[in-house]
N, C-alpha and C positions, 0 to 999 in steps of 0.2 A: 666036801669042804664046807665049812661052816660058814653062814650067812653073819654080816655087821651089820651095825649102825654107828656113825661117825657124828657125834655133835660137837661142833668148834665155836667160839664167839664170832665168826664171822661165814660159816657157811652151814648149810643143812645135807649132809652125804645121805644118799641110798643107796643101796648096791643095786647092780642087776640079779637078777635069780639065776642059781645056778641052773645049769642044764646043759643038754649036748651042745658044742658048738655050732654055730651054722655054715650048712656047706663043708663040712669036714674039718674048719680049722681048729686047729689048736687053739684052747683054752689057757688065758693067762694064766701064770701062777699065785698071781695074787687076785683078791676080789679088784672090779672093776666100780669105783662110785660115778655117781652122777650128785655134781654139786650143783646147786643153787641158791639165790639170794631169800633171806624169810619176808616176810610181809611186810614187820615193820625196818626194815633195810630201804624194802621198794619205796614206803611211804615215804621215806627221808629224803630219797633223792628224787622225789617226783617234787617235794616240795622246796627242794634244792633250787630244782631246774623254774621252778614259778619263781622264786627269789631272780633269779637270773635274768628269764625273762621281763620284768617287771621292770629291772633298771635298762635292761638293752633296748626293749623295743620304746622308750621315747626319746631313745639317745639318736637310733638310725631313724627315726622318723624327723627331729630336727637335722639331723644331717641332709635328709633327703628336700627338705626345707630348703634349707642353705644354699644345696646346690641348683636349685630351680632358680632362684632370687639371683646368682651367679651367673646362670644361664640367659634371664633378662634381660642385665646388664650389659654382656655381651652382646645382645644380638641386639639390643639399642643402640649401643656404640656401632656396630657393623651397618646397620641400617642408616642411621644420621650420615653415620661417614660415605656412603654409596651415595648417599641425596647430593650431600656436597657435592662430592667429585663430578656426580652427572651434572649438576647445576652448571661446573663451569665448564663443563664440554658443551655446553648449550646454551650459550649465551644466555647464562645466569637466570635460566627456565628452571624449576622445581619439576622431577616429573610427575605424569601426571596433568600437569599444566596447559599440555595442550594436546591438539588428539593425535592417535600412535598411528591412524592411517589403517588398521585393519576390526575398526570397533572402536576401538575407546574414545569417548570425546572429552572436552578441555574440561579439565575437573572432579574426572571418576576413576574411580579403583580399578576398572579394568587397565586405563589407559596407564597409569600409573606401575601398576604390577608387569604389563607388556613392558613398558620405555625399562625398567631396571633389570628382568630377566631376555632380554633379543636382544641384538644388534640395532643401531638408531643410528638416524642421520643429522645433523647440527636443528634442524626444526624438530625432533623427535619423529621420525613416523621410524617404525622397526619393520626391520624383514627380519626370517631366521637364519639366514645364513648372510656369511661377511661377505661384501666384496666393497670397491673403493665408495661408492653411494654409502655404503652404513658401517662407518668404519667406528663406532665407540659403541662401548659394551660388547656382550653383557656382564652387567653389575655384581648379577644374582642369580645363583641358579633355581633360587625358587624364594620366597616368600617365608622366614622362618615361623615357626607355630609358635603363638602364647606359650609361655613353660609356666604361668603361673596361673590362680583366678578361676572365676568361674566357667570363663572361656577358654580354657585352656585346653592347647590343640589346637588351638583354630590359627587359619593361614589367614582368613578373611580380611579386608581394609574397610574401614569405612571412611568417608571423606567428611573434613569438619571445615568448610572456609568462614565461619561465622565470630570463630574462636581463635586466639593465641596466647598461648600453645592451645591446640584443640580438646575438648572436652571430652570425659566420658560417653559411653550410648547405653540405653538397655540392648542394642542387637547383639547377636552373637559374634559378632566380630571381633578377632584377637587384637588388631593395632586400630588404631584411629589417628588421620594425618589429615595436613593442614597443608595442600600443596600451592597455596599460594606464600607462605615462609615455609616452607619444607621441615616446616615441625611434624616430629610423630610421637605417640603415647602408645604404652600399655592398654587397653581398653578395661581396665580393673581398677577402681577404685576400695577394693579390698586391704586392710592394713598389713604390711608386712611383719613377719615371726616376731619379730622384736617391738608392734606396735609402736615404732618412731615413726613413719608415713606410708602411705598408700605406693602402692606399685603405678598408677600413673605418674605419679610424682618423681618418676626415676628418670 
C-alpha cells in the first residue's frame, strides 16, 4: 500500500509507516494519519491565551480586593455589635475593662479576648464552661483575623485608652481597641482599592 501526505489549511497529516501489524492485528484499510497543529497555529493561540490573561488576571485580583474590604466590614460590624451587647450584660462595662479573673487585668487584650470568647459573670471574670455563676457568653468563638493590610492574618489586639476612636500601632496587631468607649479599628492605615480612605477609617 502506498504511503501519503495530507496538507490542509488547518492541519499537518503524516502517516504511520506501513508494516506488519502489531500483535497480529489486522491492518486498516486505509492509511492511518496523525494530525497536528503547524508552528505558526501554536504561536496564535499562545498569544491568544496572553491576550486573555492580561485582561483576566487584574479583573480576579480587584475582585479578590473587594472581597477582603467586604470581609472587614463585616467582621467590624460583628465585632462592635458583640462589644455592645456584652456592654450591657455588664453593667455598661466594655470588655476588657476590667479583669477576666484568670490573667487578664483591667485594660489588656488578654482580658478582653477571654470576657468575648468564655462564659462571664455580670463583673466579667469567665470560666469555660456555663453553669448559673457565668451565665453570659460567649460572644465569640475566636477573634476574627485582619482580612486586609499589612497585618493581615493576624488575631492580635492591641489596646489604645489614650485615643478616641483609637489609633493606628506600628505592632503587628490586626485590631486596635479602646476598651474604655468600646471603639475598635482596623490596625492598617493603608488606603483602600479605590483610594477614597484608609481601612482604619471603616
Amino acid at each position: 500500500m502506498k504511503r501519503f501526505q495530507c496538507n490542509t489549511s488547518q492541519f499537518l497529516c503524516v502517516p504511520f509507516a506501513d508494516g506488519p501489524a502489531p500483535h497480529g492485528r489486522r491492518r486498516a484499510a486505509f492509511p492511518i494519519a496523525i494530525c497536528a497543529f503547524s508552528l505558526v497555529e501554536l504561536v496564535i493561540v499562545v498569544v491568544i491565551i496572553g491576550m486573555i490573561a492580561a485582561i483576566a488576571v487584574p479583573r480576579i485580583s480587584g475582585g479578590a480586593a473587594a472581597s477582603n474590604e467586604s470581609a472587614l466590614k463585616a467582621d467590624l460590624t460583628a465585632l462592635r455589635n458583640v462589644i455592645d451587647q456584652y456592654a450591657a450584660e455588664h453593667n455598661n462595662t466594655f470588655p476588657g475593662a476590667a479583669v477576666d479573673g484568670v490573667g487578664g487585668t483591667v485594660n489588656s487584650a488578654l482580658a478582653f479576648i477571654n470576657q468575648l470568647t468564655s462564659f462571664s459573670n455580670a463583673r466579667g471574670k469567665v470560666s469555660s464552661t456555663a453553669d448559673p455563676g457565668y451565665r453570659f457568653g460567649p460572644s465569640l468563638r475566636r477573634i476574627p483575623p485582619l482580612p486586609v493590610g499589612d497585618n493581615r492574618n493576624s488575631m492580635e489586639v492591641a489596646i489604645d485608652t489614650a485615643n478616641s476612636p483609637p489609633v493606628v500601632t506600628t505592632g503587628p496587631e490586626g485590631w486596635v481597641y479602646n476598651p474604655l468607649t468600646g471603639e475598635i479599628i482596623a490596625n492598617s492605615d493603608q488606603a483602600n482599592r479605590n483610594n477614597t480612605r484608609a481601612y482604619d477609617e471603616y
